[in-house]
C-alpha positions as CSV (number, residue, x, y, z in Angstrom):
1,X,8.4,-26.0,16.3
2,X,8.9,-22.3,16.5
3,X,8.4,-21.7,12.6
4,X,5.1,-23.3,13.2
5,X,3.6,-20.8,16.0
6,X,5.0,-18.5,14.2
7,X,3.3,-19.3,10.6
8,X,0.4,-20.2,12.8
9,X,0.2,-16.6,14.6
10,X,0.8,-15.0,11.3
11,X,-2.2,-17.2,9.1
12,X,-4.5,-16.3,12.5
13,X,-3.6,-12.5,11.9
14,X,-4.6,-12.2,8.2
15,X,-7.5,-14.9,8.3
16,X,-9.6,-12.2,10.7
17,X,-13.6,-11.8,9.8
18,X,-14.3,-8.7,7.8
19,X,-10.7,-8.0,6.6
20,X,-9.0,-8.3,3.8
21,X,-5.4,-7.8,2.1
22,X,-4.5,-4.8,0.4
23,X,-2.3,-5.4,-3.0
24,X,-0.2,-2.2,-2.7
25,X,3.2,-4.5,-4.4
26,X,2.9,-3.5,-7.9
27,X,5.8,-3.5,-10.2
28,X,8.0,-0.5,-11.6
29,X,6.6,-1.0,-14.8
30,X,2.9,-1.4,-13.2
31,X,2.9,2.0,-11.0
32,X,4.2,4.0,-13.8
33,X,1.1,2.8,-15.9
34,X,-0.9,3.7,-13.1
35,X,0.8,7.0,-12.2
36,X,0.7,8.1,-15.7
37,X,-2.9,7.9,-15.9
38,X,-3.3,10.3,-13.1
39,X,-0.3,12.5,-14.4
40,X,2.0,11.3,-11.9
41,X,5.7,10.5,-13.2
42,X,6.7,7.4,-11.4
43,X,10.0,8.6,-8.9
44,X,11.0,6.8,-5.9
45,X,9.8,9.7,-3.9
46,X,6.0,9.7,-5.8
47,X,6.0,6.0,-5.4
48,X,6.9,6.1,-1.2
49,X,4.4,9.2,-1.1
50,X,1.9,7.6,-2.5
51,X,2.0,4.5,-0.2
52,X,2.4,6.3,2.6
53,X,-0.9,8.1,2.7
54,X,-2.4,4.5,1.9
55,X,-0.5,2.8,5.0
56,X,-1.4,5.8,6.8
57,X,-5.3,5.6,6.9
58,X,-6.8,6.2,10.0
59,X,-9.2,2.7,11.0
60,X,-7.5,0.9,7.8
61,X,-7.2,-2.1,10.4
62,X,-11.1,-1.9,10.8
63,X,-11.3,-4.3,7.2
64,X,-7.7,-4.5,6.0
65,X,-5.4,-7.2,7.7
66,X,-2.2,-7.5,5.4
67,X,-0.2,-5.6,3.1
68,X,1.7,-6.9,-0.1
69,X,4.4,-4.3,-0.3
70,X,6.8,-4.5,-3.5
71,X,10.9,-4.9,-2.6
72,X,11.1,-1.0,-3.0
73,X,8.6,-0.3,-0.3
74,X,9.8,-2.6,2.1
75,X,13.1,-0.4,2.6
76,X,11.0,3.0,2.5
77,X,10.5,5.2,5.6
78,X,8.1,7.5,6.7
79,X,8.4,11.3,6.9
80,X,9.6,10.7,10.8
81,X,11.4,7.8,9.4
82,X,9.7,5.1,10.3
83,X,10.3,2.1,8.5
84,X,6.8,1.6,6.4
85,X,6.8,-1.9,7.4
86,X,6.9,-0.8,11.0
87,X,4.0,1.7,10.3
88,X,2.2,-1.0,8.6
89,X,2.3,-2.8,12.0
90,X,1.3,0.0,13.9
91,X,-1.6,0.8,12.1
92,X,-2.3,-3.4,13.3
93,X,-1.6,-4.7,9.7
94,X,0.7,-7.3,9.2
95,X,3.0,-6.4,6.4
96,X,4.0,-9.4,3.6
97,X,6.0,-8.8,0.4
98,X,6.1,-9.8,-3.4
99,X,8.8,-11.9,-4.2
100,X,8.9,-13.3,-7.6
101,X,10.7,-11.7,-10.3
102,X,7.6,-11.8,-12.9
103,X,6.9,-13.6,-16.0
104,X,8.7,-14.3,-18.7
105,X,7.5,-16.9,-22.0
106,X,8.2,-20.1,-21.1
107,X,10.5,-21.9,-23.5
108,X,9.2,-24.2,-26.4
109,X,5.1,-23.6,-25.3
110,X,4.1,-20.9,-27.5
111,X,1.7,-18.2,-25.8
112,X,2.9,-19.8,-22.1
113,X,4.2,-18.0,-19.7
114,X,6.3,-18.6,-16.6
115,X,7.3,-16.8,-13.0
116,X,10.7,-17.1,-12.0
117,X,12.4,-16.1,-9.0
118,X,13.1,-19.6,-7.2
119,X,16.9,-19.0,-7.2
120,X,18.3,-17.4,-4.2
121,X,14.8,-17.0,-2.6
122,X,15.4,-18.5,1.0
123,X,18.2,-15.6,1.4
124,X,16.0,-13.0,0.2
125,X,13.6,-13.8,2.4
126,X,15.7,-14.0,5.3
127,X,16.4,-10.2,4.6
128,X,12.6,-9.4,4.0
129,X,11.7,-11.1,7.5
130,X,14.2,-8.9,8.9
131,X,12.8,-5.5,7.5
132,X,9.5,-6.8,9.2
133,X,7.6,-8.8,6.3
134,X,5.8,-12.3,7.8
135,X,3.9,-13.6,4.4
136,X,4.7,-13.6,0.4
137,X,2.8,-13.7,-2.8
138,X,4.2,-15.2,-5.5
139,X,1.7,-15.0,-8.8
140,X,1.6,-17.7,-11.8
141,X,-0.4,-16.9,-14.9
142,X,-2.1,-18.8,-17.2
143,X,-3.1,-17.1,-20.5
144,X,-6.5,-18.8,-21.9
145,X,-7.6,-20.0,-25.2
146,X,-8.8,-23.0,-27.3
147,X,-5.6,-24.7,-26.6
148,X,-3.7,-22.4,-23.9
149,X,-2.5,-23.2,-21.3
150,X,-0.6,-26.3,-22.5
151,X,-0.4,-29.2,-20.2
152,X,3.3,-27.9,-19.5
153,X,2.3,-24.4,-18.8
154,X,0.1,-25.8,-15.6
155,X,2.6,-28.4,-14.5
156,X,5.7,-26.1,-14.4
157,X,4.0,-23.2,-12.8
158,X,2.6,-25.8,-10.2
159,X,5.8,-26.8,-9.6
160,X,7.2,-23.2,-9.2
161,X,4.3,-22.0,-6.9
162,X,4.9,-25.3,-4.6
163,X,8.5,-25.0,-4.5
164,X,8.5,-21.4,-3.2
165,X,5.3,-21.9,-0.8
166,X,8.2,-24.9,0.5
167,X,10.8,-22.2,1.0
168,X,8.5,-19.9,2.6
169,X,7.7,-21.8,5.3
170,X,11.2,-23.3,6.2
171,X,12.0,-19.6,6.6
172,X,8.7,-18.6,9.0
173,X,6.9,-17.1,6.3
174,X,3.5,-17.8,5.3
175,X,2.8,-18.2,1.7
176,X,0.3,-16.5,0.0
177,X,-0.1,-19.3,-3.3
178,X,-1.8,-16.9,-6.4
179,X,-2.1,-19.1,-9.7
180,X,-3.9,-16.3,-11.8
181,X,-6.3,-17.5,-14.3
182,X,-5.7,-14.4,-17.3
183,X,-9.3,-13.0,-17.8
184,X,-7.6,-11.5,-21.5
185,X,-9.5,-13.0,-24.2
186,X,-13.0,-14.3,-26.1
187,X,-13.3,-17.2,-24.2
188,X,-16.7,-18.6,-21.7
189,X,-17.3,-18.5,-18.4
190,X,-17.2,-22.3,-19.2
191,X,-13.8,-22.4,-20.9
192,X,-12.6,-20.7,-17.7
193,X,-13.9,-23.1,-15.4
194,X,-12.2,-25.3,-16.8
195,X,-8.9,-24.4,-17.1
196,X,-9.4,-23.4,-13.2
197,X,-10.2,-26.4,-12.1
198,X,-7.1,-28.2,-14.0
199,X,-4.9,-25.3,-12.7
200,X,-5.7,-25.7,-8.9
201,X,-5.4,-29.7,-9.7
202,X,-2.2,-29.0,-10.2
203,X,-1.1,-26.5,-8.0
204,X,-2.7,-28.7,-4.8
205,X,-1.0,-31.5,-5.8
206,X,2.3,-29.9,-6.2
207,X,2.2,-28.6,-2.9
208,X,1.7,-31.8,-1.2
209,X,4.7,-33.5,-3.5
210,X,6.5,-30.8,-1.9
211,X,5.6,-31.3,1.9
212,X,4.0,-27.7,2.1
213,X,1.9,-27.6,5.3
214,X,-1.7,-26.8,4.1
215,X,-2.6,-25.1,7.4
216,X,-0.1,-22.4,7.0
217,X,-0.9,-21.6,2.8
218,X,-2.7,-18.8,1.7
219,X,-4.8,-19.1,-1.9
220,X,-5.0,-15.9,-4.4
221,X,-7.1,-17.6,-6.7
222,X,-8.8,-15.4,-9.6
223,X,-12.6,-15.5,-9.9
224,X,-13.7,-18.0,-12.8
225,X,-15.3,-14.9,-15.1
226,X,-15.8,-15.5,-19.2
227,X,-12.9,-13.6,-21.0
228,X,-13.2,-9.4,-21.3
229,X,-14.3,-10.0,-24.7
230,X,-16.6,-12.7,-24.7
231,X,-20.2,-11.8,-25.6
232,X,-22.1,-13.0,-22.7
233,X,-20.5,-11.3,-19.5
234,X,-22.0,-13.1,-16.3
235,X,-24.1,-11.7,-13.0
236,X,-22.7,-11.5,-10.1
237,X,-24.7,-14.8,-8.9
238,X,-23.5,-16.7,-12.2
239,X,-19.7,-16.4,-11.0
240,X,-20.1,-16.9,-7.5
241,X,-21.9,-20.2,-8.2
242,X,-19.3,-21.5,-10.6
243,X,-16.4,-20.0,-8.7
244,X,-17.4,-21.6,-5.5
245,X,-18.4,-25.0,-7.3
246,X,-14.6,-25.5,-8.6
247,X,-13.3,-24.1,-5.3
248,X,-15.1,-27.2,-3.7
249,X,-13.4,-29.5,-6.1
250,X,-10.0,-28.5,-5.7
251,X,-9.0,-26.8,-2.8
252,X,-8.6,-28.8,0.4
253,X,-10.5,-27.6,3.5
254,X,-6.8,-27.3,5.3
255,X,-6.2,-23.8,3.3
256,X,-7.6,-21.4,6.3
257,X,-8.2,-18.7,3.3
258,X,-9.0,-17.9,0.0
259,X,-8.2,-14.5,-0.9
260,X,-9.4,-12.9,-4.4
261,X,-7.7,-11.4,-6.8
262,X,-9.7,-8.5,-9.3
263,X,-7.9,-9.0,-11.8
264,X,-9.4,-6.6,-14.3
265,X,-12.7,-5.9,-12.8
266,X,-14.0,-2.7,-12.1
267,X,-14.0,-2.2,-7.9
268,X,-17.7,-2.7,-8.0
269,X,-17.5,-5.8,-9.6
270,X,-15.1,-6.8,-7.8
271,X,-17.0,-6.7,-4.5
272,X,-20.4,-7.3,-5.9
273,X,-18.9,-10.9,-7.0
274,X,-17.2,-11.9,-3.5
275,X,-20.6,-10.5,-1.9
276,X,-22.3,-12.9,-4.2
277,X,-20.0,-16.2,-3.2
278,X,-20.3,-14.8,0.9
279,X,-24.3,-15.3,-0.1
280,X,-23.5,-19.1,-0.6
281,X,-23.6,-20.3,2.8
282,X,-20.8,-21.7,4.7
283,X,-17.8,-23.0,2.9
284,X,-14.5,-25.0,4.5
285,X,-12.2,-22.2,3.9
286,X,-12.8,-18.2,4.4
287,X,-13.6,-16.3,1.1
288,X,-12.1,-12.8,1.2
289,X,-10.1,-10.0,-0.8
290,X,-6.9,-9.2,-1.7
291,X,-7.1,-6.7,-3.8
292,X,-4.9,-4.6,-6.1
293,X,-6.8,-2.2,-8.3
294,X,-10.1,-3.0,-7.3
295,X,-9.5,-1.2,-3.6
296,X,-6.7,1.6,-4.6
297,X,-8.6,2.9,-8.2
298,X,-10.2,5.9,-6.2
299,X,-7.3,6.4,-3.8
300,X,-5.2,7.3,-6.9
301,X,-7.6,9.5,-8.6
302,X,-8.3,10.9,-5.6
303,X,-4.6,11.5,-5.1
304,X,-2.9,12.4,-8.2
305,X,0.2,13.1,-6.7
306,X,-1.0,16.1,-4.5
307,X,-0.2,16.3,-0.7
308,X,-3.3,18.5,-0.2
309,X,-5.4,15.3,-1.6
310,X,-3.7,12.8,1.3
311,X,-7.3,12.6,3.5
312,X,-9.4,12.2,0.2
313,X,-7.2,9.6,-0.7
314,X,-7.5,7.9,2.4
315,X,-11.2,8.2,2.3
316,X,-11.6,6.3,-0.9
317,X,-9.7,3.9,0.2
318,X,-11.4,3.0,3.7
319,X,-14.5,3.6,1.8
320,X,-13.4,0.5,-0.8
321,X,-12.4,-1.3,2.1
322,X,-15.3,-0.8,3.6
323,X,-17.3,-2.2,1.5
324,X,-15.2,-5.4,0.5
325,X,-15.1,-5.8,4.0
326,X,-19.0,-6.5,3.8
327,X,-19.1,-8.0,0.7
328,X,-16.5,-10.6,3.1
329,X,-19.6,-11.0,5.3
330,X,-22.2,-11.5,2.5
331,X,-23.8,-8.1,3.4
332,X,-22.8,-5.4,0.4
333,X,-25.8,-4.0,-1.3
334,X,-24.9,-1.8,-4.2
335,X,-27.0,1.1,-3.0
336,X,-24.1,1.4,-0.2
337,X,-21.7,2.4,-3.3
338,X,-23.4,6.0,-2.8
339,X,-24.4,5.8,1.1
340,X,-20.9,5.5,2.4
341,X,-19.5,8.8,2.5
């Protein structure tokens, strides 16, 4: 029974109205992309220093209520030494970590890919509990096109999301369950839909093969959007519609949360598109953020790489946050993109 309180006390923390999770667990390979736009090389030290002033905001627990920390960061300390786990907690965020071991092609599906990661994961995240993490994200993607994803494709990642959401919670740790429909591509805001709605099929039906209690499961679904270079890119009120009309298909009311990936969207978008769904009414499950680039873009230009920037950085952070955080709450109005100092 323990495990349960515990999962319960941990969905209850991240779950809170007007918050959101910040992404802040990208890859090696990721930061240094991201770095190296801002003329940062990517060293451990850049990559701690750089968190830290993001952990560190002052009022980031006003809209942000979890942290995705990568492996790296979760064994990172502060200047005083404090673990940043432990700082995430003091600053009232509940720190979670990434913990698949990314995509690779998956074998006789060309254009598929796979996550992998399942082996040895209930002993990782027996360590990860113990440097202070109390949720996971494991991400699936799908690529899109006329034929893509193969029937295999959404079976196998299924599989793979359930069977780590079912090791998370033996171990106490909450799931967060991201099946990432790839916005890369030509394709329609119809042609999305689609494949979304066959995804999260899958994935929910997986999960209950697999005993995984819906209660204490966290969804990082993607927003159904037509491909970056399709034609006809949609309104704001266009995706919310669709996104929220598959939601209701496929996702049992059970999940307490649905938190939103970017994926590719600018950070205006970004929130201008959850405000939209929030705009909708009532739904069975909360509809918030947890985003990557979408909250940190500013932080990092605001940043690049300089101590002097740390307060700037934390500014355009809280000031992303800010405004997801009423986007959460079906209240953003683009005008308070320039009113928000």
């Amino acid at each position: 029974m323990g495990n349960q309180n515990e999962l319960e006390a941990t969905v209850r923390a991240l779950v809170q109205k007007g918050k959101g999770i910040l992404a802040a667990d990208e890859s090696g390979p990721t930061i240094a992309k991201r770095f190296k736009a801002i003329g940062v090389e990517s060293t451990e030290e850049n990559r701690r220093a750089y968190r830290l002033v993001l952990l560190a905001a002052p009022g980031i627990d006003d809209y942000i209520s979890g942290v995705i920390l990568y492996e790296e960061t979760l064994g990172q300390r502060a200047d005083d030494g404090t673990p940043l786990a432990q700082l995430a907690v003091r600053q009232g965020v509940v720190p979670g970590i990434k913990v698949d071991a990314g995509k690779i092609p998956l074998a006789l599906a060309p254009g598929d890919e796979i996550t992998q990661g399942l082996d040895g994961l209930a002993k990782r995240l027996d360590g990860y509990k113990q440097l202070g993490a109390r949720f996971a994200k494991w991400r699936a993607v799908y690529n899109i096109s006329d034929t893509l994803p193969s029937r295999l494709a959404v079976e196998a990642n299924a599989e793979a999301l359930a069977r780590y959401a079912a090791i998370c919670q033996e171990q106490g740790v909450v799931p967060i369950v991201e099946p990432e429909v790839l916005m890369d591509g030509a394709h329609s805001i119809d042609r999305c839909a689609e494949v979304t709605e066959e995804v999260l099929h899958e994935v929910f039906h997986a999960l209950h093969r697999n005993n995984v209690v819906l209660e204490h499961t966290l969804l990082k679904p993607s927003m159904v959007v037509p491909g970056k270079e399709h034609g006809q890119q949609a309104t704001p009120a266009e995706v919310a519609a669709i996104t929220v009309r598959i939601l209701r298909r496929t996702v049992p009311a059970a999940v307490p949360g649905l938190f939103f990936l970017s994926g590719g969207q600018t950070p205006a978008q970004a929130t201008a598109n959850l405000d939209a769904m929030n705009r909708l009414g009532a739904q069975p499950w909360q509809l918030s953020f947890s985003y990557g680039r979408a909250l940190q873009d500013p932080a990092l230009k605001a940043w690049r790489g300089l101590a002097a920037n740390a307060q700037a950085t934390q500014q355009a952070l809280l000031k992303r946050a800010r405004l997801n955080g009423a986007a959460r709450e079906g209240q953003y109005v683009a005008s308070l993109e320039d009113s928000i100092a």
